[in-house]
C-alpha positions as CSV (number, residue, x, y, z in Angstrom):
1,X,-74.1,-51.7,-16.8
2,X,-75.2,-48.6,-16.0
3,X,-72.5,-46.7,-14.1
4,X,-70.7,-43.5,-13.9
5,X,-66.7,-44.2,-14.1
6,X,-65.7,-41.0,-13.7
7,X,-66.2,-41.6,-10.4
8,X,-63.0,-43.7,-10.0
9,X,-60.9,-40.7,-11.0
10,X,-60.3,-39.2,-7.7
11,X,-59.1,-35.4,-8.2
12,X,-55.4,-35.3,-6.7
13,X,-53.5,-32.8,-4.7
14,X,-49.9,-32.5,-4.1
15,X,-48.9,-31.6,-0.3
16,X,-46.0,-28.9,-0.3
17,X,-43.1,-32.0,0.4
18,X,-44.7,-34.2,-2.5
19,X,-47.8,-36.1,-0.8
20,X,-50.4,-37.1,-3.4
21,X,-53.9,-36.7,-1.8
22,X,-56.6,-38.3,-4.1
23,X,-60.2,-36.8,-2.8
24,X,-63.3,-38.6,-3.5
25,X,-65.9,-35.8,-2.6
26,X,-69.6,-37.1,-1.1
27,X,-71.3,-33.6,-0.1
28,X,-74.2,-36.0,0.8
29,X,-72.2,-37.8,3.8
30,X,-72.0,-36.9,7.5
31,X,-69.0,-39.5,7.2
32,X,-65.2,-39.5,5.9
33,X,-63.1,-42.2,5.1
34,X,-59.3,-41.2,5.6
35,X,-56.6,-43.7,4.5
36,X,-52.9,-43.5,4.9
37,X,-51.3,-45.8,2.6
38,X,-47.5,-46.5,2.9
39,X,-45.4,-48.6,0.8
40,X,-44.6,-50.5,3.7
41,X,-45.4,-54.3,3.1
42,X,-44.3,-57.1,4.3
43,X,-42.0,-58.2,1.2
44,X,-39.7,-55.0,2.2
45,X,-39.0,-55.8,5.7
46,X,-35.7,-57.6,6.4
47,X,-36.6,-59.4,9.8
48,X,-40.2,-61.5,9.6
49,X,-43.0,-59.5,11.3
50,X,-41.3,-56.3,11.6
51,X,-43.8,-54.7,9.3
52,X,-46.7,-56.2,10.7
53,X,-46.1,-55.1,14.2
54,X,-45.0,-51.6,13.0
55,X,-48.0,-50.9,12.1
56,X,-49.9,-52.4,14.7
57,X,-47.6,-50.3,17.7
58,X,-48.6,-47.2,15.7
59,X,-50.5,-45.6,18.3
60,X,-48.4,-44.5,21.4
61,X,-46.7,-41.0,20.9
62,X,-44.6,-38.5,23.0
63,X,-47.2,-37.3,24.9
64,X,-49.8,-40.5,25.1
65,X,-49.7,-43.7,25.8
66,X,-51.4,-46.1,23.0
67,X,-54.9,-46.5,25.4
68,X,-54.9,-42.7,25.9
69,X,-54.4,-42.2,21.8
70,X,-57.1,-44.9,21.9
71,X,-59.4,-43.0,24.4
72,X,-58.9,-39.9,21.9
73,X,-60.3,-41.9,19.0
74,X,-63.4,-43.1,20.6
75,X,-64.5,-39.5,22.2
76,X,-64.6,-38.5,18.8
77,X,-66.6,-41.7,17.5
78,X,-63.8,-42.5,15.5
79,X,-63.1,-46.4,14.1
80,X,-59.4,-47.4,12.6
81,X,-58.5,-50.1,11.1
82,X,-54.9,-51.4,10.1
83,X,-53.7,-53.6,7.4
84,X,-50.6,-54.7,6.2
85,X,-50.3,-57.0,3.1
86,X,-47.3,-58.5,1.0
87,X,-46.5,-54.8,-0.7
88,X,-48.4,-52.1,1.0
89,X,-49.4,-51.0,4.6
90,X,-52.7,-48.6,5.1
91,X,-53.8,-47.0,8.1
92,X,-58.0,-46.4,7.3
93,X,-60.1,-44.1,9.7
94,X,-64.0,-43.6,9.8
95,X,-65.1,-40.5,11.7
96,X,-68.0,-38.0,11.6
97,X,-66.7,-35.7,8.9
98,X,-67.5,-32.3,11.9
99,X,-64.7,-33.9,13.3
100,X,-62.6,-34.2,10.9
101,X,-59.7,-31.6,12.0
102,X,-59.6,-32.8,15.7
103,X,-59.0,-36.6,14.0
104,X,-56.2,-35.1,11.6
105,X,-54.5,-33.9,14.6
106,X,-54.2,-37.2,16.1
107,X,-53.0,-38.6,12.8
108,X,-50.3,-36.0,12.8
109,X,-49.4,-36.3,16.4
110,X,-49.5,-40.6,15.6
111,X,-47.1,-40.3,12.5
112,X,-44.6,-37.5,13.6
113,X,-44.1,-38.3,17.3
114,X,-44.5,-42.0,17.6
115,X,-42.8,-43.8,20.1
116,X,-41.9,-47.6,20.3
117,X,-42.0,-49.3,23.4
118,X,-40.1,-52.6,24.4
119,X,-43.0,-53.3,26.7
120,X,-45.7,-52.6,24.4
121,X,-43.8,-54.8,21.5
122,X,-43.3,-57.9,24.0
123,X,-47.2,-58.2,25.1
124,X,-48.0,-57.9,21.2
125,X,-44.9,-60.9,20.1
126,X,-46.8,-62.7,22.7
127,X,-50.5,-62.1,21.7
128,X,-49.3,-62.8,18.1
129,X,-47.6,-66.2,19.6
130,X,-50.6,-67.6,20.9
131,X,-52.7,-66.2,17.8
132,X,-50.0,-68.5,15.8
133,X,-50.2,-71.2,17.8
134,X,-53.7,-71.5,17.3
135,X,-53.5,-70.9,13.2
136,X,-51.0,-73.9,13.2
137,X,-53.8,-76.3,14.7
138,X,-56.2,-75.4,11.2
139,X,-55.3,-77.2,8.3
140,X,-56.5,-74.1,6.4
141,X,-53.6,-72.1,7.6
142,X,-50.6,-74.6,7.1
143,X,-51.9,-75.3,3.7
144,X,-52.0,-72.1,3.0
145,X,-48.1,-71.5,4.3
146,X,-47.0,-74.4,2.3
147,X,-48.7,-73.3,-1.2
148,X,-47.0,-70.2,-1.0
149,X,-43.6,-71.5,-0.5
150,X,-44.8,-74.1,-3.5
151,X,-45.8,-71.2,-6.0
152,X,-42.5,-68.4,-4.9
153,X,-40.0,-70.2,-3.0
154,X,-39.6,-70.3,0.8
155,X,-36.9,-67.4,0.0
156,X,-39.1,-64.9,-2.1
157,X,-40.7,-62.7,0.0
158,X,-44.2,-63.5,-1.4
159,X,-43.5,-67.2,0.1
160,X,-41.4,-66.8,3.6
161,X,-43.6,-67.5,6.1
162,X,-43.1,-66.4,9.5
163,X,-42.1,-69.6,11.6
164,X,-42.5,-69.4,15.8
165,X,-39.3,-68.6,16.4
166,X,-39.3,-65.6,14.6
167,X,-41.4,-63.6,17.7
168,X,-38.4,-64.3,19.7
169,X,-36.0,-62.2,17.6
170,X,-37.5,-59.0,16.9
171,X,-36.7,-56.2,19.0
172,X,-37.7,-52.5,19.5
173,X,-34.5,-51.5,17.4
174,X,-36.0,-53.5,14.8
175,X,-39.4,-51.8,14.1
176,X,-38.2,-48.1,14.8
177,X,-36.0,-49.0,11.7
178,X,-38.4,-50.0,9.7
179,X,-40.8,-46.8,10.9
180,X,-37.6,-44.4,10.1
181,X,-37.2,-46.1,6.5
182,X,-40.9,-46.4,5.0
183,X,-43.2,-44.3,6.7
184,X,-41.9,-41.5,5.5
185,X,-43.5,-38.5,2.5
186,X,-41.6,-40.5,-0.6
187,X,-43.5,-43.4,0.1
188,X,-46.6,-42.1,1.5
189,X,-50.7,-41.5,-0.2
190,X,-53.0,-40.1,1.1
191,X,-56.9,-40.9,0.1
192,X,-59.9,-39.2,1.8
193,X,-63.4,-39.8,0.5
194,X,-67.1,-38.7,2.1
195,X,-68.6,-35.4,3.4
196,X,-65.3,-33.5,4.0
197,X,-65.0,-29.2,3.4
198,X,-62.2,-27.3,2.0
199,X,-60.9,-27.0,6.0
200,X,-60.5,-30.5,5.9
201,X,-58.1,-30.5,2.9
202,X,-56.8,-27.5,4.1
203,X,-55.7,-29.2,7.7
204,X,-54.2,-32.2,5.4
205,X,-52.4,-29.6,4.1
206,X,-50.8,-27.5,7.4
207,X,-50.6,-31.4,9.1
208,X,-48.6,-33.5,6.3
209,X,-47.8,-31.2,3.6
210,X,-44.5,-30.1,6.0
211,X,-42.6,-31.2,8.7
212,X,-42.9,-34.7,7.9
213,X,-39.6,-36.5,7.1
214,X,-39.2,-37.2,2.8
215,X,-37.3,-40.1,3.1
216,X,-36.5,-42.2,0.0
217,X,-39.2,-43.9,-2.0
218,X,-38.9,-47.6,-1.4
219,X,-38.9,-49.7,-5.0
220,X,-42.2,-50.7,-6.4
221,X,-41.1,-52.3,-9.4
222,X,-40.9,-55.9,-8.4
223,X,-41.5,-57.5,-11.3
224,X,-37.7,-58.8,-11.5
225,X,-37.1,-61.6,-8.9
226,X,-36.2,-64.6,-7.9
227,X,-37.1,-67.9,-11.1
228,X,-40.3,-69.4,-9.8
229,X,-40.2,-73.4,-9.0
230,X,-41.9,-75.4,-11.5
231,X,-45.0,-76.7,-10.6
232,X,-45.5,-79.6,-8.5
233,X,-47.7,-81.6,-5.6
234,X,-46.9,-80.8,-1.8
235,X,-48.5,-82.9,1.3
236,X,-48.0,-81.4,4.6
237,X,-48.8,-83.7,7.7
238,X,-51.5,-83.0,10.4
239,X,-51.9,-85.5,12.5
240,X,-55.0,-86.2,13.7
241,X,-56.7,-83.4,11.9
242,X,-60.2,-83.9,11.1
243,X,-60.5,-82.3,7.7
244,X,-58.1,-81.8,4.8
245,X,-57.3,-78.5,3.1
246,X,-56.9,-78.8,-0.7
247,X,-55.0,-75.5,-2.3
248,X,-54.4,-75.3,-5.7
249,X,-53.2,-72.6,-8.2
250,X,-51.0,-70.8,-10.4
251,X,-49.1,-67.5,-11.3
252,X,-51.4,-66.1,-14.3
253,X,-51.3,-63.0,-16.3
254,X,-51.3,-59.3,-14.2
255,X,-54.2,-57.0,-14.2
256,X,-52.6,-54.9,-16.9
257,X,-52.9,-57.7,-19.6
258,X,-55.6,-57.6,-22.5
259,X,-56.9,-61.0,-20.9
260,X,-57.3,-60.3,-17.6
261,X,-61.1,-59.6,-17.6
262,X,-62.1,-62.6,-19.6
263,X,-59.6,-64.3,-17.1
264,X,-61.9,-62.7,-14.5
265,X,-65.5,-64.1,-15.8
266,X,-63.6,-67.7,-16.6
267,X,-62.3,-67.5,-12.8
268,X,-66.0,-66.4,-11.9
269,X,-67.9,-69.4,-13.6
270,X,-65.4,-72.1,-12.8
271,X,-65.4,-70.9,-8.6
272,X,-66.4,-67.3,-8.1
273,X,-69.8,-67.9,-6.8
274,X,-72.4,-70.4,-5.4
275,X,-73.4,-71.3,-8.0
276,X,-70.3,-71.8,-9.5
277,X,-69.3,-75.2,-11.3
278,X,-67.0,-76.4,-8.8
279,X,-69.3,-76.0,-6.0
280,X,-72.2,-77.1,-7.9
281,X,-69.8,-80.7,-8.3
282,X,-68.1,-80.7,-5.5
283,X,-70.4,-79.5,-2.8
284,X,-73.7,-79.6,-4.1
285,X,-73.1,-83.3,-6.0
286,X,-70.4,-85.2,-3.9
287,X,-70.8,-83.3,-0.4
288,X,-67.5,-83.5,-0.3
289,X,-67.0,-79.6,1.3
290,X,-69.4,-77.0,2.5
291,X,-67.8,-74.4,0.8
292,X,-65.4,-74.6,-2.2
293,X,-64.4,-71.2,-4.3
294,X,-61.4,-70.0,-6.8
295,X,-60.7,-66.3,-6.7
296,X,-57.6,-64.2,-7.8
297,X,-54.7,-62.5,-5.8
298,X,-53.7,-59.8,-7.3
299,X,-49.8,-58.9,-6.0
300,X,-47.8,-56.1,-7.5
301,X,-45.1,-58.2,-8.4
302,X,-47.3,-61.5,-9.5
303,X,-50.7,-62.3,-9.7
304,X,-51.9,-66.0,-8.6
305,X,-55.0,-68.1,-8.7
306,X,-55.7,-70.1,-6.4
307,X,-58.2,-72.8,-5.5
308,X,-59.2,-73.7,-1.9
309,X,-61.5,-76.0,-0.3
310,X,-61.7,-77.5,3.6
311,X,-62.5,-81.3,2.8
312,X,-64.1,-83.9,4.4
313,X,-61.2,-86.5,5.9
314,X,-59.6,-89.0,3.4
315,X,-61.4,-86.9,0.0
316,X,-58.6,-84.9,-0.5
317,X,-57.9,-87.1,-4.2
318,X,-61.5,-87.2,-5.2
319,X,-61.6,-83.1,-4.6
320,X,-58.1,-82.3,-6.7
321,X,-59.4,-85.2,-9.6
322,X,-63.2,-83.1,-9.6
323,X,-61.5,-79.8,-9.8
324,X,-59.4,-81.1,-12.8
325,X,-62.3,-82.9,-14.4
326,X,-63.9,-79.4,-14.5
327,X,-61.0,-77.7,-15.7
328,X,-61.1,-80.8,-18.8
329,X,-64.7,-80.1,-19.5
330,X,-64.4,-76.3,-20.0
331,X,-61.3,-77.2,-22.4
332,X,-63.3,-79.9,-24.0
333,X,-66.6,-77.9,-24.4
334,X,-68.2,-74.4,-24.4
335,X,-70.3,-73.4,-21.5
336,X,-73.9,-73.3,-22.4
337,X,-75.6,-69.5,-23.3
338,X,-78.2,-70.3,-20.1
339,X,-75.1,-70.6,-18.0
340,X,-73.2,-68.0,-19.4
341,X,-75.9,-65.6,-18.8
342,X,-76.5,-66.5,-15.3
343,X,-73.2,-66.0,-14.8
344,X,-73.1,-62.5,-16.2
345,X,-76.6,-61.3,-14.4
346,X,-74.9,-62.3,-10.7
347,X,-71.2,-61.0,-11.7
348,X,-73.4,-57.6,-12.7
349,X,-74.9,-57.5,-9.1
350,X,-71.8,-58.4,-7.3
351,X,-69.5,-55.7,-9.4
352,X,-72.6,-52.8,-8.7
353,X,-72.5,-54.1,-5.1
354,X,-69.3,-53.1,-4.5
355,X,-69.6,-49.6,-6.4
356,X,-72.3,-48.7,-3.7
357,X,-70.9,-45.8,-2.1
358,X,-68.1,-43.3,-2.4
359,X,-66.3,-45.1,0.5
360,X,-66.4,-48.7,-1.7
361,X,-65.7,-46.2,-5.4
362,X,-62.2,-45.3,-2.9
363,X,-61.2,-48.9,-2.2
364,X,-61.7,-49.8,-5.7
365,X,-59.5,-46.9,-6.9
366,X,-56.8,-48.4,-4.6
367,X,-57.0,-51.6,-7.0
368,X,-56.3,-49.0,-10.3
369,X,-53.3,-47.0,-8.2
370,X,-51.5,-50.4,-7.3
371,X,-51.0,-51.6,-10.9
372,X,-51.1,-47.9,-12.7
373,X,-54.8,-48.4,-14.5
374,X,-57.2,-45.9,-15.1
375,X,-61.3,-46.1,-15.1
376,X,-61.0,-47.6,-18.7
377,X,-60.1,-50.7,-16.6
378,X,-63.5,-50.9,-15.2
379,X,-64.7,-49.9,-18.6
380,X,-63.6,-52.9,-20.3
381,X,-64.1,-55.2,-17.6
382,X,-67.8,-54.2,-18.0
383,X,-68.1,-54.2,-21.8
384,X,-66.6,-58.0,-21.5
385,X,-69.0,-59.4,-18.8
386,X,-71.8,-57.7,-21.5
387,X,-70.5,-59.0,-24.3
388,X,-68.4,-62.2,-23.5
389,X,-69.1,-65.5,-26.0
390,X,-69.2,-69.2,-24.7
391,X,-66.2,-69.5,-27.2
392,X,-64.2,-66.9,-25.6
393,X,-64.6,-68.8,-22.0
394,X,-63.1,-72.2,-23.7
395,X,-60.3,-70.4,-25.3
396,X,-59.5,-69.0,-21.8
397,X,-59.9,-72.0,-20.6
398,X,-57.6,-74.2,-23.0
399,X,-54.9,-71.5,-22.5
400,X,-54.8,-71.3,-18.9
401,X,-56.3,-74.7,-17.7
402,X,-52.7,-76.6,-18.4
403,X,-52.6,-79.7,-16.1
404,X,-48.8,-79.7,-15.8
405,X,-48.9,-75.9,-14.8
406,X,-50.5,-76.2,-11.0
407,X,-49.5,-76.3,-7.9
408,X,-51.4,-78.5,-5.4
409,X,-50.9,-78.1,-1.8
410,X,-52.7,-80.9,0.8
411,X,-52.7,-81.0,4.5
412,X,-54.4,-83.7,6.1
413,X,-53.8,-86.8,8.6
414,X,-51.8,-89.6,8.1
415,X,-54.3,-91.5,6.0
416,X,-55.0,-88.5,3.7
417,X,-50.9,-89.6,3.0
418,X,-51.6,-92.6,2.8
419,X,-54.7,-92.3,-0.7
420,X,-52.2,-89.4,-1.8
421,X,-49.4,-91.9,-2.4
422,X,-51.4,-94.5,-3.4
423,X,-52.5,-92.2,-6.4
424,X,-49.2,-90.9,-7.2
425,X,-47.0,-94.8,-7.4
């Protein structure tokens, strides 16, 4: 593939109280991308949704209310966007890049003078309520819960899920803590990509390169934990639900091992794409889904793949046996070159795809920052989707397609229990 990596390799300043600020120049670009990313996830909080609603009551200061901060934004055409995942929290901003001082200055004034309300955080517990309430009706969502707690624990903080009593025990005390101890210079990045000037870097500078608390870095070696639970098969009860949801997956090897990019084309073969062979069995052969896919999580502290399909009622066995009877035939025999090739001409697009811009270069670089990689990641995952055997997908296959080593997660009706325990006496 024909692509620049050097690309990936942001050049980085340090802010005077120790801020990294990775650039990604695009003098083409009348936009800019500005992320704040804060090791600030929800595996660090000590009360459930405490991060999550941080973030989101980021907006009211001192001297505005959230709509007025909100006003601000939209004068200057400005779009954010928050996200919060298991280990980080990012605050992303698109604006005109002639803009870009006036938008700094409300990131400042959002960051250094923000103010929590009791109000405000009551209206969101109870928009985040009713949001739950309806999550817990999809069997998608409650399958997804339970495989979590199956794969981690219900205790590790990559499998707690947050339960509906939970919104009734946070309080404003709760979230200003959790502001006071992450967001803070030790544990902050700062990553601005597109058509910025030296001013713009410069205003970074004067904005968040002082007067901006230090704090303590919070821990990003998880790697030690809690022992995982051995694999095993969880049903969760639905009743009435209409469709099943089918989850099944494992802990596999981090980004940083020598495998991980056959891993990547094995996983892209067996579910990455729809052409892939379990949606070409399942799907296209049984009709027993209309969608059907495998992908990878990556997580700092594990990495897990996972299998997940929306079934049709009372197919729930016939789904987990074909998804196992393809894991056996990619054991038992090499994919064909035709195949194989396919494979690699689509994966080619796709990865190109999402190289298509300085913006999509940034979010990629994130990937390469969270686990300590370089561009020779990308590098080598390229040179292996060029160069990959047939043999070298079986051996990936037989070493990581284990029957005994999956989790299966199921929730459907009662007569989805019903086949499921017929299949298991």
């Amino acid at each position: 593939m024909k692509f620049d990596y050097r690309q990936l390799m942001p050049e980085t300043v340090r802010l005077g109280n120790g801020i990294p600020l990775y650039l990604f120049p695009d003098s083409h670009s009348e936009l800019l991308r500005l992320e704040f990313i804060f090791e600030a996830g929800s595996s660090l909080q000590e009360k459930p949704i405490q991060a999550r609603a941080c973030s989101a009551l980021l907006e009211a200061t001192l001297h505005h209310s959230a709509d007025a901060m909100t006003e601000r934004f939209d004068y200057y055409g400005a779009y954010m966007e928050k996200y919060v995942d298991r280990d980080q929290s990012s605050i992303v901003i698109y604006a005109l890049a002639r803009y870009s001082r006036e938008i700094i200055a409300l990131c400042e004034e959002i960051f250094k003078e923000a103010v929590f309300s009791a109000a405000e955080l009551q209206l969101y517990l109870e928009k985040q309520r009713s949001q739950f309430d309806i999550a817990m009706q999809k069997v998608a969502e409650v399958s997804r819960r339970a495989f979590f707690a199956q794969v981690f624990g219900e205790r590790h903080p990559y499998g707690v899920s947050v339960e509906r009593t939970d919104f009734d025990g946070l309080q404003r005390e709760d979230v200003e803590a959790f502001y006071r101890r992450f967001y803070v210079a030790a544990n902050a990045a700062i990553v601005l990509a597109g058509g910025y000037g030296d001013g713009t870097v410069q205003a970074l500078a004067d904005s968040f390169g002082r007067d901006f608390p230090i704090g303590q870095a919070a821990p990003t070696d998880r790697t030690v934990g809690p022992v995982l639970p051995s694999p095993r098969f969880g049903f969760v009860s639905k009743p009435g639900a209409l469709q099943a949801s089918v989850r099944m997956g494992k802990v596999v090897m981090p980004p940083t091992d020598a495998g991980f990019s056959t891993f990547k084309v094995l996983d892209y073969l067996f579910g990455g794409y729809f052409g892939s062979r379990i949606m070409q069995n399942i799907r296209e052969e049984k009709g027993y889904t209309y969608g059907i896919s495998s992908y990878i999580l990556p997580l700092r502290a594990h990495t897990v793949w996972i299998v997940a399909s929306e079934v049709k009622q009372a197919c729930s066995r016939q789904v987990v046996a074909e998804i196992q009877n393809e894991m056996r035939k990619l054991c038992d025999r090499k994919p064909g070159k035709k195949e194989l090739n396919i494979v690699r001409q689509v994966y080619q697009g796709d990865f190109l795809r999402e190289m298509d811009g300085i913006f999509e270069i940034a979010e990629k670089w994130k990937f390469l920052r969270m686990f300590g990689l370089t561009d020779v990641f990308y590098r080598q995952f390229a040179e292996t989707l060029e160069n990959i055997e047939p043999s070298d997908i079986q051996q990936a296959a037989q070493c990581y397609f284990t029957p005994d080593s999956f989790h299966v997660t199921v929730c459907g009706d009662g007569v989805e229990q019903e086949i499921l325990q017929e299949k298991t006496q």
